[in-house]
Structure formats: C-alpha cells, structure tokens
N, C-alpha and C positions, 0 to 999 in steps of 0.2 A: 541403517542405510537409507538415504531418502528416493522419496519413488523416481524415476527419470520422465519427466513430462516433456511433453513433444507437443506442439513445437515450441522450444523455446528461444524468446525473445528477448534481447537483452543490447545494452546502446553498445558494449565492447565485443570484439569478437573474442572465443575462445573454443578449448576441445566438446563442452557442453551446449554451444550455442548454436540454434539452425538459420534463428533470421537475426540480422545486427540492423536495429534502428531507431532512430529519435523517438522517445515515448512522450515528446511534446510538440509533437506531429502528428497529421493522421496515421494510425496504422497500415504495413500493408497486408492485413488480413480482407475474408471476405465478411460481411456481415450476418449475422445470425447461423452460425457454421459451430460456435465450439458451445461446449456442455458445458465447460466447466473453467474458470480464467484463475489462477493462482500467483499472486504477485508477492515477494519477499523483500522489505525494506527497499523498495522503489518509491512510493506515493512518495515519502517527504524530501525526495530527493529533484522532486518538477516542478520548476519555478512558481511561484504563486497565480499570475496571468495564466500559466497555462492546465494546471491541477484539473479544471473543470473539464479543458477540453476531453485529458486524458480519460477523468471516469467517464466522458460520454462516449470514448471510443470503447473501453471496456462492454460500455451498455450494447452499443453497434454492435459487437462481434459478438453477441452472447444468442444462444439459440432461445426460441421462448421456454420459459422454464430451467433457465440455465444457471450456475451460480457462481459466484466473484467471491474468492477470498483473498484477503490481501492484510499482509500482519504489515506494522507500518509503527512510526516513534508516536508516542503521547507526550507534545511537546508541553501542555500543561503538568503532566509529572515528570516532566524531564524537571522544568522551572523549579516545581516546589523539591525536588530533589536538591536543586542547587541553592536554591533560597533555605535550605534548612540545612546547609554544610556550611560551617563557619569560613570565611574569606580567607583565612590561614593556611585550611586546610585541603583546599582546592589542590587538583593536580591538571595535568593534561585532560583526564578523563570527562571533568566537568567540559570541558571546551567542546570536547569529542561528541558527548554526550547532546550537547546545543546544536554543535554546529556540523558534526559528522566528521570522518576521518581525515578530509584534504588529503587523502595520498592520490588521486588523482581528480580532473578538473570536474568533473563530473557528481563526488564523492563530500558533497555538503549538504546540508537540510536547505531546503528553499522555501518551504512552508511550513506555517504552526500549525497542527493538527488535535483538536482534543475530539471525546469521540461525541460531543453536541454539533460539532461542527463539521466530523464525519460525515454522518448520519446526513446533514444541512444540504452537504456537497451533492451524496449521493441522491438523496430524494430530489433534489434538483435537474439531474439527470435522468429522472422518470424513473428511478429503481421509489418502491414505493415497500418492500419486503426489505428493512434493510439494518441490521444488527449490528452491535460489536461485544465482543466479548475480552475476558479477561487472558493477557496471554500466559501459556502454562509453564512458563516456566525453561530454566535453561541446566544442562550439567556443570557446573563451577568446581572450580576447586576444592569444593568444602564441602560435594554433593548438590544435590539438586536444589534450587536458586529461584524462589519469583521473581520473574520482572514486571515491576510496576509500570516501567517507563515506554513501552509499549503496548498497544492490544491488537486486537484483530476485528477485521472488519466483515461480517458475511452479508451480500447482495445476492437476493434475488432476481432474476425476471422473472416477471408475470408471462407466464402461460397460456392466459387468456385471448381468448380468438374472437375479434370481436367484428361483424358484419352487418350491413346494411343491406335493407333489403325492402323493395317496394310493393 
C-alpha cells in the first residue's frame, strides 16, 4: 500500500487530490514550509521552457534541510531502448515509451531528461546536494522487473544558515 502524502498536488482533480494546479506555474504553496516534496512521473511531463521554473519552485517550498524525490523517465534509455528494438518489431509501447500515453492532453513527455542533465537542471536551481539513483524496479508479469528506462532523482537543501554580521 503506498503511504498517503498530504498535501497532494496534481494538474487533474481527483478523490486523492487536495490542491488541483498547473505545475508549470508558480505553485500555490508557502515557501520553505515542507520537509519533504515527492514527485511520481510529473518532471518529464512540463514543457521544456518551463522544467526550470518547476524545479525552482520545488527548491522555494522546501524547508532548509529539506528533500526532493522525484522518479521521472530516462529519455536517454528510453532512446537506446528503441534504437536496439529492430523497426519490425516495434509496437505501440515504443511510442508510449517516447512520447508517454496521450490518453489525456496533459499525458506526453515534453522534455528529454538523462540524469547528467538532471543533475544540470537541479544544481541550477541552487540545490547543490543533488543525486539520482537507479530505479528499483517494478512487479511484472513474470515477477519483479528492472526498469532502466527511468531513475530517480534525490535533492537536497542545504541547511546551512548563513549571516552577516558587522
């Protein structure tokens, strides 16, 4: 069962969701307020222009000390996924896989993400502690299944307090 985080924000309403709104907008959260921001296959879903703004609001609402996870597509191993399946043998999945499901407007990749460029994004944004990892894996059919084709991203904020003083 996965844990219920509060508050959650998401661009559709539903029975799971507290606040409904553009993630390529400012947020309306308060700044330096949450411990801990968890994002699940949103990043590659915010238009390219706007990617930067989003991890800087991530950085805004994080308290010092606070940490960003956010699993997200590896469109470099999405690529060499497709580049190593012969052109024959392609299905729907490869498109999917690129381009994300199209079942609603919302529901496409807008940015190529690999995690050098991750990493580029978020240190840009002043996260300066800022990792990705390999993701662990999913239940399939056939048991449990690595996925290459995404990983995960951990951002810190610094904690550090820093004053001037005459």
């Amino acid at each position: 069962e996965r844990p219920i985080i509060r508050p959650n924000l998401d661009t559709r309403p539903g029975p799971m969701v507290d606040i409904v709104a553009n993630v390529e907008e400012p947020l309306p959260l308060a700044s330096g307020t949450f411990d801990g921001v968890y994002s699940s296959f949103c990043l590659e879903h915010i238009s390219f222009p706007k990617v930067r703004g989003f991890i800087s609001e991530i950085y805004r609402i994080l308290a010092p000390g606070g940490l960003a996870v956010l699993v997200t597509a590896d469109t470099y191993q999405q690529c060499r996924k497709a580049a190593a399946t012969p052109p024959e043998e392609w299905t729907d999945g490869i498109s999917t896989l690129l381009f994300g499901g199209q079942d609603y407007s919302d529901n496409t990749h807008k940015v190529a993400l690999s995690r050098p460029f991750a990493v580029k994004l978020f240190r840009e944004a002043g996260v300066f502690q800022v990792e990705t990892l390999d993701h662990p894996g999913i239940m399939g059919p056939n048991g449990w299944e690595k996925v290459e084709t995404d990983f995960i991203i951990e951002a810190r904020k610094s904690a550090a307090q820093i004053s001037y003083e005459l």
